[in-house]
Every structure is written in C-alpha cells, then in structure tokens.
C-alpha positions as a Python dict, from the first residue, in 0.01 Angstrom:
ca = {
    (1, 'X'): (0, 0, 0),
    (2, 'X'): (103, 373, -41),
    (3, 'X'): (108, 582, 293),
    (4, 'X'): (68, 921, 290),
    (5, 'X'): (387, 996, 491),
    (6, 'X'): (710, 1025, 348),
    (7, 'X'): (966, 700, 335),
    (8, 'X'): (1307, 707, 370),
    (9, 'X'): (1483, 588, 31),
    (10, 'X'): (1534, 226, 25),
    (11, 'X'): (1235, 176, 227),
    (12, 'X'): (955, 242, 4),
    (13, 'X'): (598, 13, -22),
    (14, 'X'): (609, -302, -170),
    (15, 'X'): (389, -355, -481),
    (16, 'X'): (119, -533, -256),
    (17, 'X'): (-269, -503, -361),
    (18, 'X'): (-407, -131, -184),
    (19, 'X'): (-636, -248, 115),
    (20, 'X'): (-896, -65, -47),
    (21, 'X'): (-1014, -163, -391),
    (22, 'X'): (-1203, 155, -519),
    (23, 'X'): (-1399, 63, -820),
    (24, 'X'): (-1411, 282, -1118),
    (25, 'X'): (-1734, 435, -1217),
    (26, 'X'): (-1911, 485, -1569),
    (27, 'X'): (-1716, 672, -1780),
    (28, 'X'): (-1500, 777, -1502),
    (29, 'X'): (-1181, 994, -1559),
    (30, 'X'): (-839, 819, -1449),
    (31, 'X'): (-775, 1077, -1258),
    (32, 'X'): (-1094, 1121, -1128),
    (33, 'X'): (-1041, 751, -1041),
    (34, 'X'): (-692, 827, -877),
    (35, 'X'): (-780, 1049, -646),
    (36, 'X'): (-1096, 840, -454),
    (37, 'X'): (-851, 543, -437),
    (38, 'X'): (-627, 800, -281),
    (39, 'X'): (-816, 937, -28),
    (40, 'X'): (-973, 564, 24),
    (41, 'X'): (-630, 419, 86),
    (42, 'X'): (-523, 674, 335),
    (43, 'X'): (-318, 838, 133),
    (44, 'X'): (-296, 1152, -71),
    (45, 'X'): (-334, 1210, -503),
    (46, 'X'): (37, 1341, -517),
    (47, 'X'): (194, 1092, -299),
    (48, 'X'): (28, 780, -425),
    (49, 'X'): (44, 955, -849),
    (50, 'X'): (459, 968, -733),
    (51, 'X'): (483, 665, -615),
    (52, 'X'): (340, 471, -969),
    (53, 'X'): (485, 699, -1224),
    (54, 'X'): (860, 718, -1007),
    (55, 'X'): (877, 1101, -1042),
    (56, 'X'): (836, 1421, -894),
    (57, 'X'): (516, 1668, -1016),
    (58, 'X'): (337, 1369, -1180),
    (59, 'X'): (28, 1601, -1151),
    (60, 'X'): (198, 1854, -1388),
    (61, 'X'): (89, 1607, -1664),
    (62, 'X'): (-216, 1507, -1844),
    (63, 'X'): (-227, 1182, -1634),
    (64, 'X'): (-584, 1132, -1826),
    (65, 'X'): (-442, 1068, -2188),
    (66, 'X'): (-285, 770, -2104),
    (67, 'X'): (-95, 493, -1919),
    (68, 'X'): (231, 356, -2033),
    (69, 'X'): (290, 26, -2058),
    (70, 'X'): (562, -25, -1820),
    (71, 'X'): (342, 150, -1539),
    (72, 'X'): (4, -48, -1697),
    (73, 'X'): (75, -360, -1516),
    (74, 'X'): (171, -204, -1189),
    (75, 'X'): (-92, -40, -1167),
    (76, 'X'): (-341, -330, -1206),
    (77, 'X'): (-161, -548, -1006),
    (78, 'X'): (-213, -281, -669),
    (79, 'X'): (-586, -157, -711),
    (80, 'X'): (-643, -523, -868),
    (81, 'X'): (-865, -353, -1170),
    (82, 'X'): (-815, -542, -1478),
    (83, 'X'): (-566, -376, -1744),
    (84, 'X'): (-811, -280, -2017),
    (85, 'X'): (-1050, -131, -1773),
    (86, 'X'): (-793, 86, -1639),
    (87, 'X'): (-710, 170, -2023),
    (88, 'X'): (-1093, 238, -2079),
    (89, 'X'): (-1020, 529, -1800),
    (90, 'X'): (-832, 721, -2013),
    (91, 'X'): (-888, 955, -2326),
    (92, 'X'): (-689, 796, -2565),
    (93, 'X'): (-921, 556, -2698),
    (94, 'X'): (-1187, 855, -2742),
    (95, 'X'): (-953, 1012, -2935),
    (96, 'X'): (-812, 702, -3172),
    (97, 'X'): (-1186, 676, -3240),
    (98, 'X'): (-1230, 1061, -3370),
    (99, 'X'): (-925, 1065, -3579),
    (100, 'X'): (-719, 890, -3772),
    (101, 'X'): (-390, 1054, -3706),
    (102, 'X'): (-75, 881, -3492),
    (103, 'X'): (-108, 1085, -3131),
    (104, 'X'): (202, 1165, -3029),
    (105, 'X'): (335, 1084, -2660),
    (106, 'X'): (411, 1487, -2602),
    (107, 'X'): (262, 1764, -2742),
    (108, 'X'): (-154, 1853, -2824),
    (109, 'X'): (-413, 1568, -2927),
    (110, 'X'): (-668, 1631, -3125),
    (111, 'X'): (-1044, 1736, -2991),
    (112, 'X'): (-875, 1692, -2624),
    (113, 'X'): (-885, 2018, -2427),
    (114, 'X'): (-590, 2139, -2315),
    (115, 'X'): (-461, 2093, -1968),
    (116, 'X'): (-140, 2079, -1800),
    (117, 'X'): (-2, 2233, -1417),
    (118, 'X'): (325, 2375, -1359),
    (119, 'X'): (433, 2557, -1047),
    (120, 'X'): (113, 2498, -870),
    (121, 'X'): (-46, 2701, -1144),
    (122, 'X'): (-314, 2521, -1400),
    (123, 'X'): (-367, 2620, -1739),
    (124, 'X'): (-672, 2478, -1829),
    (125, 'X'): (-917, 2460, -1587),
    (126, 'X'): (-1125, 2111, -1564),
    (127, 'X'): (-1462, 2125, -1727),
    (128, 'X'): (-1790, 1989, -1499),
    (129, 'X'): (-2136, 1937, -1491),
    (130, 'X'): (-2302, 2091, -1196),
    (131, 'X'): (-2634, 1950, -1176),
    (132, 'X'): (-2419, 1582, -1215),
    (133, 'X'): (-2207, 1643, -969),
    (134, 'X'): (-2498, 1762, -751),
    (135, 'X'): (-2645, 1455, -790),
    (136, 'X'): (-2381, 1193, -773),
    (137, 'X'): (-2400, 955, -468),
    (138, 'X'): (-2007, 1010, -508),
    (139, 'X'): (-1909, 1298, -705),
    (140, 'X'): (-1642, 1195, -991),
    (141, 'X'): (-1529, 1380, -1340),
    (142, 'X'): (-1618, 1215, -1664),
    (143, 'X'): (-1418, 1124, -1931),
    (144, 'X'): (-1682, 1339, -2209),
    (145, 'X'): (-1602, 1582, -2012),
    (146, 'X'): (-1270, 1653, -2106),
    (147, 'X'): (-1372, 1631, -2525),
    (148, 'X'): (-1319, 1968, -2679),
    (149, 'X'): (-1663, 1919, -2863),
    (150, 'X'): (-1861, 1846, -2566),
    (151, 'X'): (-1940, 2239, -2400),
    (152, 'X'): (-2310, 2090, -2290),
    (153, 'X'): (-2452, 1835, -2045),
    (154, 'X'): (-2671, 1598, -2271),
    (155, 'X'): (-2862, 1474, -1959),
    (156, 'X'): (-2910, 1771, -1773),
    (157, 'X'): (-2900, 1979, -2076),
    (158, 'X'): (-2719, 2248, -1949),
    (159, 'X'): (-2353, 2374, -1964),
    (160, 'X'): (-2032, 2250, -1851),
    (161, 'X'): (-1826, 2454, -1643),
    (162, 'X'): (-1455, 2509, -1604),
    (163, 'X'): (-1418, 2745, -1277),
    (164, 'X'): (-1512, 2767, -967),
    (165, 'X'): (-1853, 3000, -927),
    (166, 'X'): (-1784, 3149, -612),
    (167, 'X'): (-1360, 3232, -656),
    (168, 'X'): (-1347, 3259, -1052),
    (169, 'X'): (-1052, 3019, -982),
    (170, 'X'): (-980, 2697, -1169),
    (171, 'X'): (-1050, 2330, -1032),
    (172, 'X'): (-788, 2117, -911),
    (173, 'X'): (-885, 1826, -744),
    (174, 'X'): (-585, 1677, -656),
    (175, 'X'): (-482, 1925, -492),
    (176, 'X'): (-754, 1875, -248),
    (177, 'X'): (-678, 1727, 134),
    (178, 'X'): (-1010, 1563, 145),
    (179, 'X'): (-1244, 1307, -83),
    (180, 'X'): (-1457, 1614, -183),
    (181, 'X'): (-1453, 1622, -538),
    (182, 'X'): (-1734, 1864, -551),
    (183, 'X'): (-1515, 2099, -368),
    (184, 'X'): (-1320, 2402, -516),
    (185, 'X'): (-956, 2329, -357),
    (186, 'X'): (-918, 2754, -329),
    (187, 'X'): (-1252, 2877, -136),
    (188, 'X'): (-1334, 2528, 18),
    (189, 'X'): (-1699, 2563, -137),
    (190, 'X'): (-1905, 2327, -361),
    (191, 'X'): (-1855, 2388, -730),
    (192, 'X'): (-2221, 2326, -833),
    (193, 'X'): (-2379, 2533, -577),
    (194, 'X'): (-2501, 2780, -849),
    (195, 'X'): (-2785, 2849, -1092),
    (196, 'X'): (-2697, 2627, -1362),
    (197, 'X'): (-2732, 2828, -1763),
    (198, 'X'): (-2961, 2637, -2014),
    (199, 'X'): (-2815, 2504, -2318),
    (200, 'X'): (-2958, 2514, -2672),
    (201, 'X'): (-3116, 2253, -2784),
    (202, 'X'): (-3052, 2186, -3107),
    (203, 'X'): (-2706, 2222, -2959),
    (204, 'X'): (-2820, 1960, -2742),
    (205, 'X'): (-2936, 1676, -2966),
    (206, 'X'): (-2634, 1717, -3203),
    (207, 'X'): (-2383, 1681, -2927),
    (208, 'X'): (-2575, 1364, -2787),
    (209, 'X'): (-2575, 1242, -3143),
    (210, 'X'): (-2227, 1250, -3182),
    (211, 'X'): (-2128, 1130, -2829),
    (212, 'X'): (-2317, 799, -2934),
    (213, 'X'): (-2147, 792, -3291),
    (214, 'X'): (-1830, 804, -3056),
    (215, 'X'): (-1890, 580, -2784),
    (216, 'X'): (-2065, 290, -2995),
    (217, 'X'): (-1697, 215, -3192),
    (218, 'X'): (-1846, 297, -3522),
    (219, 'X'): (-1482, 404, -3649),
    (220, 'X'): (-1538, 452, -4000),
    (221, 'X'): (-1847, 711, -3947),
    (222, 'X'): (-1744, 883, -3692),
    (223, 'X'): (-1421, 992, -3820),
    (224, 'X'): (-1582, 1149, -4117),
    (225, 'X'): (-1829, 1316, -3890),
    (226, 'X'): (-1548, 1477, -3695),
    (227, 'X'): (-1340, 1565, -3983),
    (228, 'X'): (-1633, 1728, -4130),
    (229, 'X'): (-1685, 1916, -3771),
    (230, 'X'): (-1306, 2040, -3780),
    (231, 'X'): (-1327, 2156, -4079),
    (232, 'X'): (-1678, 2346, -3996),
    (233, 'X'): (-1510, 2464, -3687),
    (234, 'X'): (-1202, 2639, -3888),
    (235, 'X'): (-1344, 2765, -4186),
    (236, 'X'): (-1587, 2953, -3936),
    (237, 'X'): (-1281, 3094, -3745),
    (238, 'X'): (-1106, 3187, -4131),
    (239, 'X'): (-1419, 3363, -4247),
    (240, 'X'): (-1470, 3572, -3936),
    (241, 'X'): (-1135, 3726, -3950),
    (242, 'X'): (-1162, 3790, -4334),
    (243, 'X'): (-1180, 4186, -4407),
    (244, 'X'): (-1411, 4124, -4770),
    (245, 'X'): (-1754, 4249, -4762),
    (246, 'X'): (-1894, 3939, -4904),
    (247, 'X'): (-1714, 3685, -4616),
    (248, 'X'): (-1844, 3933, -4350),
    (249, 'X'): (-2177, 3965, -4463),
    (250, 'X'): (-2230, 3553, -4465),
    (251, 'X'): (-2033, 3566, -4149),
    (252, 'X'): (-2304, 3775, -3983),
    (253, 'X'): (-2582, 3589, -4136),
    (254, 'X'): (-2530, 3314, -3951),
    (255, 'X'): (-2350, 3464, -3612),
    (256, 'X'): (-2588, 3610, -3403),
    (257, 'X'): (-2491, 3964, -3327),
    (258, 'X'): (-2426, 3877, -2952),
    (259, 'X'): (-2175, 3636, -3000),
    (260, 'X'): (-2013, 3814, -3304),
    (261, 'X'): (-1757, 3967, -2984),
    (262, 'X'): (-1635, 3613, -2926),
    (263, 'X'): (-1508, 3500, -3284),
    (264, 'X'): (-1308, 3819, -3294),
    (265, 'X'): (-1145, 3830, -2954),
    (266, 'X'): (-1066, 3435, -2979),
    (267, 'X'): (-930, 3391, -3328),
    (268, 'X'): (-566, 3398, -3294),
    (269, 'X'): (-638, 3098, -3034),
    (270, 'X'): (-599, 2722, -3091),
    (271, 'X'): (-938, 2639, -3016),
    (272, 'X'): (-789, 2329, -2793),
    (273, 'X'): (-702, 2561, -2520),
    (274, 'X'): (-1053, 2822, -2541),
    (275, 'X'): (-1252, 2751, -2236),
    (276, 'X'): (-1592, 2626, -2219),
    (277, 'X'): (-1813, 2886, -2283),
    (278, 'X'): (-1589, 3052, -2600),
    (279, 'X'): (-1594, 2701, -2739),
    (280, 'X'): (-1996, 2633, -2705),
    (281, 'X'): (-2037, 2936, -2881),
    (282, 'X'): (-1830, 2831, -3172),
    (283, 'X'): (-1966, 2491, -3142),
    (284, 'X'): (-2311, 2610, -3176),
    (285, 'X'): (-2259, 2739, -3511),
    (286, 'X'): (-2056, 2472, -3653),
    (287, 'X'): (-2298, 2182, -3519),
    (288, 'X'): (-2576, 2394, -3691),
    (289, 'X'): (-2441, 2362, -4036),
    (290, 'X'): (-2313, 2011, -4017),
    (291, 'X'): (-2666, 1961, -3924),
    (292, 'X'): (-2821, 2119, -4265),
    (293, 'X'): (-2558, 1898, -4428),
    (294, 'X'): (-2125, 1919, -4464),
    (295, 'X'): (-2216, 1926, -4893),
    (296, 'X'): (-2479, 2175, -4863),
    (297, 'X'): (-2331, 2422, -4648),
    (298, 'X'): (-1974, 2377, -4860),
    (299, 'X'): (-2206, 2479, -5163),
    (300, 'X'): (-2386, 2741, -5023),
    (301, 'X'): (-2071, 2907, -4907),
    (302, 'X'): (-1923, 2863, -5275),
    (303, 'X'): (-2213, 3004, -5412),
    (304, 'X'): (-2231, 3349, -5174),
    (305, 'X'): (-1911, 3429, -5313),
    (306, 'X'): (-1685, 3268, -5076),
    (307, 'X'): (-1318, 3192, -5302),
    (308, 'X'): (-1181, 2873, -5316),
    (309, 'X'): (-857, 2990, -5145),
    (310, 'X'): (-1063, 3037, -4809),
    (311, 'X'): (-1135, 2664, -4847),
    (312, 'X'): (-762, 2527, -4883),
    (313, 'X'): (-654, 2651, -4500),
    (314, 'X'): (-638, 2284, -4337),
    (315, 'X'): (-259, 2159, -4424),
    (316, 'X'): (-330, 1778, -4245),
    (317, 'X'): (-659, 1559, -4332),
    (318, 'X'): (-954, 1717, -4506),
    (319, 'X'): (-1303, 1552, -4579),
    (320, 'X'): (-1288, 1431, -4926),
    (321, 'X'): (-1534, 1641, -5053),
    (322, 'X'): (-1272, 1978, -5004),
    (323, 'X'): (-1044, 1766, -5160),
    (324, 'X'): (-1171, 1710, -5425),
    (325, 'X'): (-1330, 2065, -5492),
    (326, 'X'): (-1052, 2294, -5438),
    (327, 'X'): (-722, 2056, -5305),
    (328, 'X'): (-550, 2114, -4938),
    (329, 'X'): (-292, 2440, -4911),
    (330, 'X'): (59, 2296, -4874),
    (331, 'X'): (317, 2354, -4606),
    (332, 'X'): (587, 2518, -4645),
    (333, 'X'): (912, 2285, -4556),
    (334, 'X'): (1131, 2409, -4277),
    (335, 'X'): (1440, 2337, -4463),
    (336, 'X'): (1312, 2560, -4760),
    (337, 'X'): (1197, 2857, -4572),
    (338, 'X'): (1331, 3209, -4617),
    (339, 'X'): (1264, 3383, -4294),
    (340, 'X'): (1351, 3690, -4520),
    (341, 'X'): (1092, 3668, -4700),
    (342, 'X'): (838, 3688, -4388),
    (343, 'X'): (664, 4008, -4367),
    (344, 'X'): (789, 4286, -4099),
    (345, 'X'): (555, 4267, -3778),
    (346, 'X'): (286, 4481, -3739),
    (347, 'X'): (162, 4584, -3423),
    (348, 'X'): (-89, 4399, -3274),
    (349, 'X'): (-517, 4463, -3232),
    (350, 'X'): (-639, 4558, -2863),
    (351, 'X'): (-827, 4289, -2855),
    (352, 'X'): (-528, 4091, -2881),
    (353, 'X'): (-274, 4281, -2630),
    (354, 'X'): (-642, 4235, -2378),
    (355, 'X'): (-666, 3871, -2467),
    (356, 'X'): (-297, 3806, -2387),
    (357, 'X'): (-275, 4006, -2071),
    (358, 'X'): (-645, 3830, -1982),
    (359, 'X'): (-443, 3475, -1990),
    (360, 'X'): (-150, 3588, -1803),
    (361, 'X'): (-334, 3697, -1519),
    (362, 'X'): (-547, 3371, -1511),
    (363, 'X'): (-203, 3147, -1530),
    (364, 'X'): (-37, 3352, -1241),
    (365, 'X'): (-382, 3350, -1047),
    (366, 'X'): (-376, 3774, -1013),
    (367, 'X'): (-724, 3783, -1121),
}
C-alpha cells in the first residue's frame, strides 16, 4: 500500500494489492479515479500519483491521456482492476476513435482540451457538470467531459463549467486534502452550488448524437463526422477574421450579433485551449451547419461568393469532398523557408494585447 507519509529511500511500499479496492465508475476519468482510491487508501493524489509513475510533479501532466505500458501492469496489479479497464479510463481511446492521425506521446491531441499544471499554477481549468455532480451519490469527473466538442450536459441539458462560481478560480482536485470532489480546492466551497445556464437545444441533440457515434466504436463514421466538424469549426474561425464584404456579410448571417464579440477576440487561439463557454459558442454554429448537411453548407458558401482559397486553409486531413473541390494548401518545408521573406511585424489589435494580458493573469492566479 502507499502511505501518505514520506519513506526514507530504500524503504519504500512493496507492490502489494491497496487495502482498499475503489472501483471505477461509468465513464470515469483516471484521474478522477486516482484520487478516490487516494483518499480511500489513506493516502494523498500526489503521494500515491509519485509513487506509480517514479517522479516528482506527476500532476503537472495530463495523467488522463494515457498509461504507459511499463506503469500499466503495476498499476493493475495494486488496485487489482483489470488492465483494459484501467485503459478504458483514459482519453486515448476517445480520441483514436475521432481521428485517424498517430497521437504523439508529447505535445496537443486532437479534440482533447488542453490541460497541463506547472508551479502549482493550472492552465486549463477542468470542465464539470453541476447538476451531475450535484447529484452523484459520489461525485467523480467524466471522461466526455474533457472532449473539446462536448461544452453541454446531454442529460441535464445544461452547460459545462470550467471554474469555480464562487472564486473565478480553476479546479484542481488533486490538490484537495479531502475526498470532496465537488469541492473548489481555493474557497473550500461546492462547485455546483449555483444556478446552472440552459443550453440550446438543437445544440443539445447534435452533441448527444455524436457522443453515441463516438462511444458505440463505429470508427469509420465517426471519423468522417469529426473531420467534417473540424473543418466546420475552422473555416468559421477563417471567415470571421476575413476583411471582404462578401465573407463578412455571410459571417453575420449566420452569427448572431451577440456572440459576433467572441469570434473576434478568440481567433488567434488554438481552439484546444478556449474555455468552455468561447468554445460552445463556436460549437453552436458549426454543429448547426453540419446539421443542414457538410455538402450543402460547402455549396452554399461557394455560391455566396466565398473563393476557393478560403477553403484550402487545413494543411493535415480534409473531408474528401474539399479535396476534391478545391485541393489542401501545402506547407511550407522548414528546410526551404526564407525567414527573409516573412513580412515585418505589425503591431498587434487591442483585442489581442487584452486577450494576452487576460491569460496571463489567469495562469499567475492575479485575477
């Protein structure tokens, strides 16, 4: 077992089974998961995280992505959880079922928000359900959760969060000293003690549609759906920060004016790292044409006067239908690149400077 006060070196735990078997719950995070056996075992998330990965800061990781192998078999042998269950935990086969691409060991993943803690300080907060969490017999986090296109509750149909109501500060659960999971670690109050916000529901019914496409293994299908959602997703961010007369006015037309302010000031932004509510306002737009139809809505832009050259801005996969229509813009190769011939800097929008200075002061915690 793993005790929660510190052992001399050379005198660690054996790998013996954990007294206390906590079993993981539907669609349960690993880290979720980590942290109840944790607290069940006496122990706390940092010390017992330490003591199966064999390093320092373990936490400063995505821990959720995924296990590696060496630590795979250790880790079923002490909480006596079978290896593929504990692999079901983590986010990794989500992803391998949205995309086709290899995911590499460091770096971003594909439709995965982005989270990571350094120096006590987290950069993405972790998104929730209230009303779930309110009614959980034992509050845990979900794997869905943690899906960049998931910004709504399908049950409860309402939206996720990703801070704290009551501080404005992010949640970190294992930073917690107690199994409170519905605790902000900061103020010490319960995260889904506030008025939940009503989602749309046409948002709604797409985003239960294509949780099912995802979770039922249909490979093939779902892959094209989210290729065709990317691709939604981006050429909606391209035409919104287009200057023509004729992008803007199709931009507007199907932006409502009050969420016009959240395209502009999140543009220059991988939409990974956006938090919840900037990305279910994208979302809601890019759900709403994949729902009229990917070949429609490709058409339709076509025909409002919408040039092909706003269509070739994805340099990886494309759905076949761009593809074919108007090709994929090439990269430019490192080795061939003239950094002469890049264009002198100009200085940069408010909105940016405001944007920047708004993320620095929610890394550091100042706000």
């Amino acid at each position: 077992m793993v005790y929660s006060n510190k052992r001399p070196k050379g005198t660690q735990a054996h790998l013996k089974p954990w007294p206390v078997r906590t079993r993981p719950l539907e669609d349960e995070l690993l880290s979720s998961w980590l942290i109840r056996t944790s607290f069940d075992n006496f122990s706390s998330p940092t010390a017992l995280a330490n003591y199966i990965f064999k390093r320092q800061g373990s936490w400063c990781k995505d821990l959720d992505r995924q296990i590696p192998d060496t630590k795979l078999s250790i880790l079923s042998a002490l909480s006596n959880v079978s290896e593929q269950r504990l692999t079901d935990l983590t986010l990794k086969p989500l992803i391998n079922r949205a995309t086709n691409t290899t995911l590499p060991s460091k770096g971003t993943w594909p439709w995965l928000v982005a989270r990571r803690s350094e120096h006590l300080n987290t950069y993405r907060s972790l998104p929730f359900c209230p009303l779930c969490l309110a009614q959980d017999s034992e509050p845990y986090f979900r794997r869905k959760w943690r899906l960049s296109f998931v910004a709504v509750c399908t049950e409860h149909k309402c939206h996720l969060e990703d801070q704290c109501p009551h501080c404005q500060q992010s949640i970190e659960p294992h930073l917690l000293k107690k199994k409170k999971l519905a605790n902000c670690v900061h103020c010490q109050k319960s995260i889904f003690d506030s008025a939940h916000q009503e989602a749309d529901a046409d948002m709604v019914e797409s985003s239960s549609y294509i949780l099912d496409k995802l979770y039922s293994e249909q490979q093939n299908s779902s892959r094209t759906l989210f290729l065709e959602l990317d691709y939604l997703i981006g050429l909606l961010r391209r035409i919104s920060a287009k200057k023509s007369e004729t992008q803007q006015a199709l931009f507007k037309s199907i932006v409502e004016p009050n969420d016009l302010a959240t395209f502009i000031s999140c543009r220059r932004f991988v939409y990974n790292y956006l938090n919840v509510h900037e990305r279910y306002k994208i979302l809601k737009y890019a759900l709403r044409l994949l729902t009229q139809g990917f070949d429609f809505t490709i058409q339709a832009f076509s025909e409002c006067g919408v040039p092909d050259s706003a269509f070739r801005f994805a340099t990886g996969n494309v759905p076949p239908l761009i593809q074919k229509l108007f090709g994929r813009s090439e990269s430019i190769p490192f080795n061939g690149y003239d950094h002469k011939s890049r264009p002198p800097l100009r200085p940069r929008s408010r909105l940016y400077v405001e944007r920047q200075w708004e993320l620095f002061l929610r890394r550091n915690k100042f706000d």
